[in-house]
RODO-2510 file (C-alpha; in nm, 4 decimals, decimal comma):
residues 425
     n   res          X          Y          Z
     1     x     8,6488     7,5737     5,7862
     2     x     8,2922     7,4407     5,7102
     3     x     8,3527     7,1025     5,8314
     4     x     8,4968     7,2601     6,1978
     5     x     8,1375     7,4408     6,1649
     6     x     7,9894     7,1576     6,1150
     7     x     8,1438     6,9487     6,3457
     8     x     8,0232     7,1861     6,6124
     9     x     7,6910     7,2080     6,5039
    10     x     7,6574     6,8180     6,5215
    11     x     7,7948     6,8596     6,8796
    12     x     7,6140     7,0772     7,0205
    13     x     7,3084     6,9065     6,8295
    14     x     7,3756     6,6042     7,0151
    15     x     7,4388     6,7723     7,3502
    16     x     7,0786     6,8904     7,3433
    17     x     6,8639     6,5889     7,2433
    18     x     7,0064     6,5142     7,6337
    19     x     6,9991     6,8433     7,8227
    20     x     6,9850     6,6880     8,1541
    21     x     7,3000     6,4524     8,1302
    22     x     7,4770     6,7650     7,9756
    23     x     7,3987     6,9657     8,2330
    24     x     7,4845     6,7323     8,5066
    25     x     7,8368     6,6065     8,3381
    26     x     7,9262     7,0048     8,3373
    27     x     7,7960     7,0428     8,7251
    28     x     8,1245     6,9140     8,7961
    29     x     8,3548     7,1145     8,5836
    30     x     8,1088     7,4313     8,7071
    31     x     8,1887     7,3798     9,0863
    32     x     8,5462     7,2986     9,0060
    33     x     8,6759     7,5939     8,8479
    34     x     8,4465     7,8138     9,0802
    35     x     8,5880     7,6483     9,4206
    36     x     8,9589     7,7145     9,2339
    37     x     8,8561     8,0629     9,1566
    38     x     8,6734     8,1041     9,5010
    39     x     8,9525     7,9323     9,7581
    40     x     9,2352     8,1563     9,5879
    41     x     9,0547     8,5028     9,6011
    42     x     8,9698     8,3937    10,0005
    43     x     9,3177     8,3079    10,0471
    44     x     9,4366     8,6446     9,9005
    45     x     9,2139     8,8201    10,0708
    46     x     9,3256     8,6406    10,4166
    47     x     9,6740     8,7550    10,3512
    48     x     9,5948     9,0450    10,2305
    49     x     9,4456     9,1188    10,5542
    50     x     9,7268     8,9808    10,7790
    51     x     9,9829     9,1920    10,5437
    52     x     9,7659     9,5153    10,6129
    53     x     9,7219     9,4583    11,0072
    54     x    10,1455     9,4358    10,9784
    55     x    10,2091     9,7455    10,8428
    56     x     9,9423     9,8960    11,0139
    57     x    10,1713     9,8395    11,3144
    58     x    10,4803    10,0507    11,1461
    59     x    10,7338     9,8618    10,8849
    60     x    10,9826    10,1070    11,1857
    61     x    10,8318     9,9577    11,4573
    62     x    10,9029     9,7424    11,7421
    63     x    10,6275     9,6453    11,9785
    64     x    10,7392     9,5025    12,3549
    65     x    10,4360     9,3470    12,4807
    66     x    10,4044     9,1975    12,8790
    67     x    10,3536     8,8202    12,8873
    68     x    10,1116     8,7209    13,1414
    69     x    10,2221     8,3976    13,3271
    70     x    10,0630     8,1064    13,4584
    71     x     9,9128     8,1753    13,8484
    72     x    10,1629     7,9212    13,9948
    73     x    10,3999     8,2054    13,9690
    74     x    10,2620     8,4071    14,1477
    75     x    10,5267     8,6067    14,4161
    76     x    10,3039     8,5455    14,6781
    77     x    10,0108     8,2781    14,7322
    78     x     9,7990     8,1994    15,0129
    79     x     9,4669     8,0180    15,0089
    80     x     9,2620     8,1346    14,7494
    81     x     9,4453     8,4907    14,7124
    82     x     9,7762     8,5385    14,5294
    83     x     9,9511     8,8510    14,3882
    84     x    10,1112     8,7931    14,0422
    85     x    10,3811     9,0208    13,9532
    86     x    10,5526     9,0217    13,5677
    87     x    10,6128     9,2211    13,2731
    88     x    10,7290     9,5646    13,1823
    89     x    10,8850     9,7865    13,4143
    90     x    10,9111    10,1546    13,3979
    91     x    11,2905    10,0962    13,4608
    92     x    11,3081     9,9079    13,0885
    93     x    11,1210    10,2375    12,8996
    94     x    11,4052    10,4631    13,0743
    95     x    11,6807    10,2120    12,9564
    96     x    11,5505    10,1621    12,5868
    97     x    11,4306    10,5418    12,5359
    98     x    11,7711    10,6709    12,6645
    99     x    12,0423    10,4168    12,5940
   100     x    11,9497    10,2946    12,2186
   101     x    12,0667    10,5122    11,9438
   102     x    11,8402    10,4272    11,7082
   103     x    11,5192    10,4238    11,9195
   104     x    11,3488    10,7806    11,7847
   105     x    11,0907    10,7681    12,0015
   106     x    10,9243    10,5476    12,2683
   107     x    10,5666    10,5284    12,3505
   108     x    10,4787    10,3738    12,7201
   109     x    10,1208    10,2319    12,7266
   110     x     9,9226    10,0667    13,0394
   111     x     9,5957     9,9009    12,9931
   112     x     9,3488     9,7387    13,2539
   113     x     8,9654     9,6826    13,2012
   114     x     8,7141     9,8881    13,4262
   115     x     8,3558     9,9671    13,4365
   116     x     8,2634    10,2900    13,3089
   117     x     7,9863    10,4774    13,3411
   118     x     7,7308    10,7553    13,2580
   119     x     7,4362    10,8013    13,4342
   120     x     7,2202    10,5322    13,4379
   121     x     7,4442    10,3519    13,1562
   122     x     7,7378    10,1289    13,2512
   123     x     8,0016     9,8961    13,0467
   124     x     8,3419     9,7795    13,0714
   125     x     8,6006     9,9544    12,8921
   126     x     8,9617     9,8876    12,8383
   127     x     9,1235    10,1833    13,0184
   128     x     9,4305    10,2577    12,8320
   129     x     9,7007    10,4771    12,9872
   130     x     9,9288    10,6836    12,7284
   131     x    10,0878    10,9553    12,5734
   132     x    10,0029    11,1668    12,3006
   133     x    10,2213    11,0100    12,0574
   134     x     9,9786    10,7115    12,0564
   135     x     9,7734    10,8295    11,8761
   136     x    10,0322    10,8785    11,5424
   137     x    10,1628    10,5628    11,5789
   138     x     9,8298    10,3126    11,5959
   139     x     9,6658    10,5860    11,3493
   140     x     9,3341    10,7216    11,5524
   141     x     9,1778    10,9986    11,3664
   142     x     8,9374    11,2328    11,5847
   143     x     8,6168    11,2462    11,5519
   144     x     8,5550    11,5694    11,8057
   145     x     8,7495    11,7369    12,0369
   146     x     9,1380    11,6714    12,0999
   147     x     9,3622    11,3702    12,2139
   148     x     9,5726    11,3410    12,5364
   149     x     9,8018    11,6559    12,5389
   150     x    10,1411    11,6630    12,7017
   151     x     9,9470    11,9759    12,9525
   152     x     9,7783    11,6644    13,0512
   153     x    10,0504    11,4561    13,1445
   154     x    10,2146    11,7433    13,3155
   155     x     9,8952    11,8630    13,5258
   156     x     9,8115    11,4648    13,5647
   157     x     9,4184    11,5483    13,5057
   158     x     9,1299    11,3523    13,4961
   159     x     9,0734    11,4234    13,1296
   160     x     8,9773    11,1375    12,9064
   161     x     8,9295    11,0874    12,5023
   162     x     8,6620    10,8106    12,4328
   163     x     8,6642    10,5819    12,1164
   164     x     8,3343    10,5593    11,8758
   165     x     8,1859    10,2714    12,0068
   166     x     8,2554    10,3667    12,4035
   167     x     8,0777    10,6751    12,3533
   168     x     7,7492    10,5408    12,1346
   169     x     7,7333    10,3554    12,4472
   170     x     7,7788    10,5448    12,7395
   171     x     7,6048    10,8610    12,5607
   172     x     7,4024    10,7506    12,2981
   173     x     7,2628    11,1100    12,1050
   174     x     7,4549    11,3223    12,3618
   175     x     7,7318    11,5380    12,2791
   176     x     7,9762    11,3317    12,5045
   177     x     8,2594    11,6911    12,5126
   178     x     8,2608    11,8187    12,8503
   179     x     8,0359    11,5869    13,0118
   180     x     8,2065    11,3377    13,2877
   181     x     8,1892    10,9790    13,3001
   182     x     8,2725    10,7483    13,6172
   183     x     8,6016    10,4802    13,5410
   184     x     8,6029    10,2962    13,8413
   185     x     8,5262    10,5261    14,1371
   186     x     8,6664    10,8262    14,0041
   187     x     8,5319    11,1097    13,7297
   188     x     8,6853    11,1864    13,3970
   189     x     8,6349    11,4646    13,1921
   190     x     8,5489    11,4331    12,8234
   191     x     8,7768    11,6081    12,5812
   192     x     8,7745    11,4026    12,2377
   193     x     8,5977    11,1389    12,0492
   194     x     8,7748    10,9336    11,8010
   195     x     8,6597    10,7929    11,4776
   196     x     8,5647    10,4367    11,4043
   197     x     8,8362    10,1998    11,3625
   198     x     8,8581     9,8334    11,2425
   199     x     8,9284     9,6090    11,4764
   200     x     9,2603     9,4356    11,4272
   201     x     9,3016     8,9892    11,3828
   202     x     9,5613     8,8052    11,5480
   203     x     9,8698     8,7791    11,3482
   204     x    10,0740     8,4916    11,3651
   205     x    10,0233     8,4492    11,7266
   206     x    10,2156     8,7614    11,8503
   207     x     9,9213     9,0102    11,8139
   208     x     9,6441     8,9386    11,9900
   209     x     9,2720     9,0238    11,8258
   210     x     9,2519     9,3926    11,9692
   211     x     8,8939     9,6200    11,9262
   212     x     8,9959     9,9901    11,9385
   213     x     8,6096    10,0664    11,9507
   214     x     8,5715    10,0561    12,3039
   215     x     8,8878    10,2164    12,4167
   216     x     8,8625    10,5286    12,7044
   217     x     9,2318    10,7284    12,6939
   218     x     9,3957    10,8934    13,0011
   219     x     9,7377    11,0042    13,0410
   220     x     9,9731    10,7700    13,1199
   221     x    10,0445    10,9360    13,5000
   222     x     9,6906    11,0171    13,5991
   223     x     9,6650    10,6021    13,5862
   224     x     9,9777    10,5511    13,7784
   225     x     9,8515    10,8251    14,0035
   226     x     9,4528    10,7372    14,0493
   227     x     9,4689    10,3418    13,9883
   228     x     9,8323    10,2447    14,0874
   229     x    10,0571     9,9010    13,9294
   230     x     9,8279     9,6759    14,1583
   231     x     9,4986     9,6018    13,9569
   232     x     9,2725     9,4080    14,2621
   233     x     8,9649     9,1377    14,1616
   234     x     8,7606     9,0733    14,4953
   235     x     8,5378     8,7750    14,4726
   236     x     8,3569     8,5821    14,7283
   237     x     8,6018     8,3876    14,9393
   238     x     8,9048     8,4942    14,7304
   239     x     9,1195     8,7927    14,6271
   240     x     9,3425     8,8098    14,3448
   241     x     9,5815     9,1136    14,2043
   242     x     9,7984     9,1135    13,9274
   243     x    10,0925     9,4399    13,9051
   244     x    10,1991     9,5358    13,6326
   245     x    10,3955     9,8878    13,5541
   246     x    10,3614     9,8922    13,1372
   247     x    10,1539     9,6557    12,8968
   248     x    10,3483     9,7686    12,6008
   249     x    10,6406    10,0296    12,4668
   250     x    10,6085    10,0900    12,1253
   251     x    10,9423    10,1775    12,0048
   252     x    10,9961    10,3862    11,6429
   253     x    11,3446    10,3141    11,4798
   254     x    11,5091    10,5961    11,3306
   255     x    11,6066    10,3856    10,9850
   256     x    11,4000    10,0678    10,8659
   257     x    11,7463     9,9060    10,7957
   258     x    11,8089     9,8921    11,1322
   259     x    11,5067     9,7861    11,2942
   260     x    11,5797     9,3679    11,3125
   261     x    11,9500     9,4803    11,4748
   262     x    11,8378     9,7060    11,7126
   263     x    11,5220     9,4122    11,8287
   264     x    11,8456     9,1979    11,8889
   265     x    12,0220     9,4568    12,1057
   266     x    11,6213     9,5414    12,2942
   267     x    11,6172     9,1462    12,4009
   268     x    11,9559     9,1621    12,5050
   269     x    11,9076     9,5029    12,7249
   270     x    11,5634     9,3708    12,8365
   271     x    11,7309     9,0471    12,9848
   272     x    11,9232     9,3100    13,2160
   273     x    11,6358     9,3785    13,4398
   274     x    11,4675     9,0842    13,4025
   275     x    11,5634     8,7101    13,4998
   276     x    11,2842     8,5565    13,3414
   277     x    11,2412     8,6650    12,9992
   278     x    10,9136     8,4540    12,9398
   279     x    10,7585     8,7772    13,0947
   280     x    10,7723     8,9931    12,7726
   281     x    10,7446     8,9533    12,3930
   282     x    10,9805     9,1481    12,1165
   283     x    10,7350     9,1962    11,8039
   284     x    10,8892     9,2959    11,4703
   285     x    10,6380     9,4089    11,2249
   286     x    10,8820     9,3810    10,9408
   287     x    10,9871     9,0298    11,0636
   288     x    10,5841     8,9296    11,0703
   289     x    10,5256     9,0877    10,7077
   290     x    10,8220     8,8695    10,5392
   291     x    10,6555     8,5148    10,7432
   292     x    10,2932     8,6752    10,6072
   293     x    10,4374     8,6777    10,2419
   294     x    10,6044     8,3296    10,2981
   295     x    10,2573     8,2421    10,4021
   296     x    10,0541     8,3456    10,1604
   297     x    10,2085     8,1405     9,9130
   298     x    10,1615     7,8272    10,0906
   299     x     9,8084     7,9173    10,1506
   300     x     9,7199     7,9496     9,7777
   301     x     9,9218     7,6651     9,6831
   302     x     9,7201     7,3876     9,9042
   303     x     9,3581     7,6104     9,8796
   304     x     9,4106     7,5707     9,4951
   305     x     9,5481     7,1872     9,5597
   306     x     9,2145     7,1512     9,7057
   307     x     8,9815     7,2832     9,5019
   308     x     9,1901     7,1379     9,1714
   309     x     9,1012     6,8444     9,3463
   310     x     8,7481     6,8679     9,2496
   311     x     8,8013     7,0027     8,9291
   312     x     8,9992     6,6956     8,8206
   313     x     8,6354     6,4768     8,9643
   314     x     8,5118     6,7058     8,7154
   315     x     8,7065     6,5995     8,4507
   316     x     8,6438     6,2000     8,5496
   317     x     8,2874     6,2620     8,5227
   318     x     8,3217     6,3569     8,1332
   319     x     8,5314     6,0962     8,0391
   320     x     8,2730     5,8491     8,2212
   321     x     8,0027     6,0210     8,0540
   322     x     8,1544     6,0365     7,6623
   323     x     8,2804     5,6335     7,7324
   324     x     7,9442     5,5775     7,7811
   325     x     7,7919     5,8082     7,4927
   326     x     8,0365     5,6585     7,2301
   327     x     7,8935     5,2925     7,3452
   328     x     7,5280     5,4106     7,3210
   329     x     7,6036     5,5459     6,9769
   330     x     7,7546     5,2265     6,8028
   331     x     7,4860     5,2324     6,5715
   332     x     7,5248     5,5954     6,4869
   333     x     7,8886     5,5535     6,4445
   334     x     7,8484     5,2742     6,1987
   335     x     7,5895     5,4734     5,9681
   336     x     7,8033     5,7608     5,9349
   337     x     8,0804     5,5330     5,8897
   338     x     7,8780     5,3608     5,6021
   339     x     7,8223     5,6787     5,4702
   340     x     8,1911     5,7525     5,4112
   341     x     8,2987     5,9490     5,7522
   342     x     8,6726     5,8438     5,8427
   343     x     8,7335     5,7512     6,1495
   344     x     8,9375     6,1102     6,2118
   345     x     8,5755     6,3066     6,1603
   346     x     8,4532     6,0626     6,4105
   347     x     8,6873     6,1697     6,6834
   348     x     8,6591     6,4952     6,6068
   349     x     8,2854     6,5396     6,6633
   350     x     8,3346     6,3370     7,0150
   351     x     8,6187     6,5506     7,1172
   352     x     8,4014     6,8933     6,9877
   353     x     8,0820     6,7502     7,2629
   354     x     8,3618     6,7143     7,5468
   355     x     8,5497     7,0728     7,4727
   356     x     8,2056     7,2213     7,4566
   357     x     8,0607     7,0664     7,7660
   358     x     8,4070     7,1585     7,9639
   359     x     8,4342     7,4815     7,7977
   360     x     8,0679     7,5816     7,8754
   361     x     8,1262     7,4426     8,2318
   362     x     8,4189     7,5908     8,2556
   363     x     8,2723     7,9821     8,1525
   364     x     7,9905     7,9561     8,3797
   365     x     8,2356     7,8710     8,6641
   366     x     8,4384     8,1651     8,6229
   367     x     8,1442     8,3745     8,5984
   368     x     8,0270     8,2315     8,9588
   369     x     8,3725     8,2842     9,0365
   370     x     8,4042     8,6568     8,9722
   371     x     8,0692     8,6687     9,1899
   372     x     8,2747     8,5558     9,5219
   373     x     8,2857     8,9005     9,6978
   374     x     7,9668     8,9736     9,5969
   375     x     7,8082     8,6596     9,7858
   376     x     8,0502     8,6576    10,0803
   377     x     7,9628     9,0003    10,1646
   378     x     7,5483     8,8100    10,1791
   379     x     7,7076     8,5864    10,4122
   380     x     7,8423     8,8247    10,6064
   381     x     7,5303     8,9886    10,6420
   382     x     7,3987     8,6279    10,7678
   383     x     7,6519     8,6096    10,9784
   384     x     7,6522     8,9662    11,1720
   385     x     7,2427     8,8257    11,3079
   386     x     7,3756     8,4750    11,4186
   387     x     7,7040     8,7069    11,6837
   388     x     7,4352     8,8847    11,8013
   389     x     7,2494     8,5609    11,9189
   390     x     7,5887     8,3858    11,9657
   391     x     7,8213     8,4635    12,3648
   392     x     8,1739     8,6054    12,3371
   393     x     8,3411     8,3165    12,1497
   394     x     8,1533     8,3633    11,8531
   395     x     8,1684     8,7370    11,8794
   396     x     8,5635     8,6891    11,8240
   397     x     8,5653     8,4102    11,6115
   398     x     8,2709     8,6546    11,3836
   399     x     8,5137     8,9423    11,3941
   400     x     8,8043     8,8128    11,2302
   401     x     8,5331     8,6715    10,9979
   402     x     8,3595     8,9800    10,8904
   403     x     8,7076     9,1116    10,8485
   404     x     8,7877     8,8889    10,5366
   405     x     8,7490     9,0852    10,1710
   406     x     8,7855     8,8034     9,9173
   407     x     9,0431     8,9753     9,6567
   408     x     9,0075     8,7758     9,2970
   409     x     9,3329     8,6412     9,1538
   410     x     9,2745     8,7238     8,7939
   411     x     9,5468     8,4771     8,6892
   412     x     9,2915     8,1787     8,8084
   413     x     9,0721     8,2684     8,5621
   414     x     9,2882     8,1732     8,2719
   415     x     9,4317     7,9443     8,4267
   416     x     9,1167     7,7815     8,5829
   417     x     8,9459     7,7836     8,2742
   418     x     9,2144     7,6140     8,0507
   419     x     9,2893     7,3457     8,2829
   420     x     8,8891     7,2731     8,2835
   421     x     8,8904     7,2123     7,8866
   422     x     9,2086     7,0466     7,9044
   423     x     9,1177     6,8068     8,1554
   424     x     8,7784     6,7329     7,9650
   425     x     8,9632     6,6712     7,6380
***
């Protein structure tokens, strides 16, 4: 037991009449198990993320999204003006609301983009036709007043519901409830605010990126009734129009069992009214979650690849380092060799300086390590000023950005740790 003590002592001893090499040999072992410890709790917290924005669409869901095409098919063309005609029909909500057994419940949704205004105070706002079962199934809370109400639908009024950010803007510290705002050329009636929501990332390419901040609700027939299927964008010297009966129809499946059977039988009833069945999408949440899971692991496999990468540099840098002590020290070795030291208590003082220099590398790394969230939610910070001086590309590519939570795998600390003195002994 006192030679082990001892043997230490002489170690550490020695690693301190150099305090600058020491400190530089562990740099590498530092940043290696912190970028191990760092890439995996930002992988984790990336899938994390994408698993959260799946269920948040229903594990009983199906989603039926139009596909915009390109202009060259549009149905009529002439010049510079063209009418482009796809996706969703009304006809398809009547056939999969009334013809599926499984389908619970259907939700119809229509969306275009329109200024909006309030007095002097103007932005665009995507204008988003529904029902009041929207509201359940994408999870808005209310802030004041009420949603959509089937009265509503019935009467077809020109009643809206505003989301958070819509109404900071339009009405700032007014009480927005009863007060009318302009959507196009027509006036709405405020009955309810909702509350702040995140917005949601892409995932896997079938979702797009969607802000539910700046959303204005109206039932589902006062848009059919006051803006029509034919949404019209004059310009000088051109005219365009795209019509389009339904964006989406969110479909809830009475049993989760059967949701990826009755997706099969929804593609094969969609392909009834339509010949081109590039025109729509068939999202299935559950289908998305099990490619998310599959995903995750092959993200944290090649972020940890990578960063092992430099904790394995690391490693090289020691053993340069102690070749190089142990040939400086020929003299020393000889003495204590003289002396009566074997050659085993030799070894074992040189092995001590590198499983102190790893293992003190290797602590300080996981300590910078557990200190991930805390400094990525500084750089957040950062980056929120640099979108507000940055156009709409960076405003996207910031908001799936601000959306990441690094989550800390604790089994990398172990595990990040050990490999660092085992790769310096």
């Amino acid at each position: 037991m006192m030679n082990i003590i001892r043997t230490i002592e002489l170690a550490l001893k020695s690693l301190l009449l150099h305090k600058l090499r020491s400190g530089l040999t562990m740099l590498g072992i530092v940043f290696g198990v912190f970028s191990v410890i760092a890439m995996l709790a930002i992988g984790e917290g990336a899938s994390q993320q994408a698993q959260e924005q799946v269920l948040k669409l229903g594990a009983t869901n199906i989603i039926v999204r139009s596909v915009k095409p390109p202009r060259e098919n549009a149905s009529s063309q002439s010049g510079n003006s063209f009418v482009l005609r796809y996706g969703l029909l009304r006809a398809d909500y009547e056939l999969l609301s009334r013809t599926i057994p499984t389908v619970e419940q259907a939700i119809p949704i229509r969306e275009l983009t329109k200024p909006c205004r309030y007095l002097h105070r103007e932005m665009n706002c995507r204008i988003v036709g529904c029902t009041p079962e929207y509201r359940d199934i994408n999870h808005l809370n209310m802030a004041q007043g009420r949603f959509i109400s089937d009265e509503d639908r019935r009467t077809k009024d020109n009643v809206a519901v505003l989301a958070t950010g819509s109404a900071q803007t339009l009405f700032q510290y007014e009480d927005p409830l009863g007060k009318t705002v302009q959507i196009a050329d027509r006036r709405y009636t405020v009955v309810g605010v909702t509350e702040s929501r995140e917005a949601s990332a892409a995932i896997g390419g079938s979702m797009s990126g969607q802000d539910y901040n700046t959303d204005i609700y109206i039932p589902l027939e006062t848009m059919r009734v006051r803006m029509g299927d034919l949404n019209v964008d004059r310009r000088t010297g051109s005219f365009s129009a795209e019509q389009v009966e339904l964006n989406q129809i969110t479909l809830r499946i009475s049993d989760k069992d059967e949701v990826v059977p009755t997706a099969a039988v929804i593609r094969e009833s969609l392909a009834l009214n339509h010949k081109d069945t590039n025109q729509y999408s068939v999202v299935v949440p559950q289908e998305l979650l099990r490619q998310a899971e599959q995903i995750k692991v092959i993200f944290n496999v090649v972020l940890g690849s990578i960063a092992a990468i430099s904790l394995i540099v690391g490693g090289i840098g020691i053993m340069n380092i102690m070749l190089a002590t142990v040939t400086e020290r020929t003299r020393e070795i000889g003495i204590r060799r003289a002396l009566g030291a074997r050659q085993s208590d030799i070894t074992a003082q040189f092995l001590t300086e590198t499983m102190v220099l790893a293992g003190s590398g290797g602590l300080i790394g996981v300590f910078l390590g557990l200190l991930t969230p805390v400094a990525f939610e500084g750089i957040k910070l950062l980056a929120q000023e640099f979108m507000l001086e940055g156009g709409q590309a960076t405003s996207e590519v910031g908001t799936m950005f601000l959306s990441l939570s690094p989550q800390i795998v604790w089994s990398s600390l172990p595990l990040a740790f050990g490999i660092s003195v085992g790769i310096g002994v």
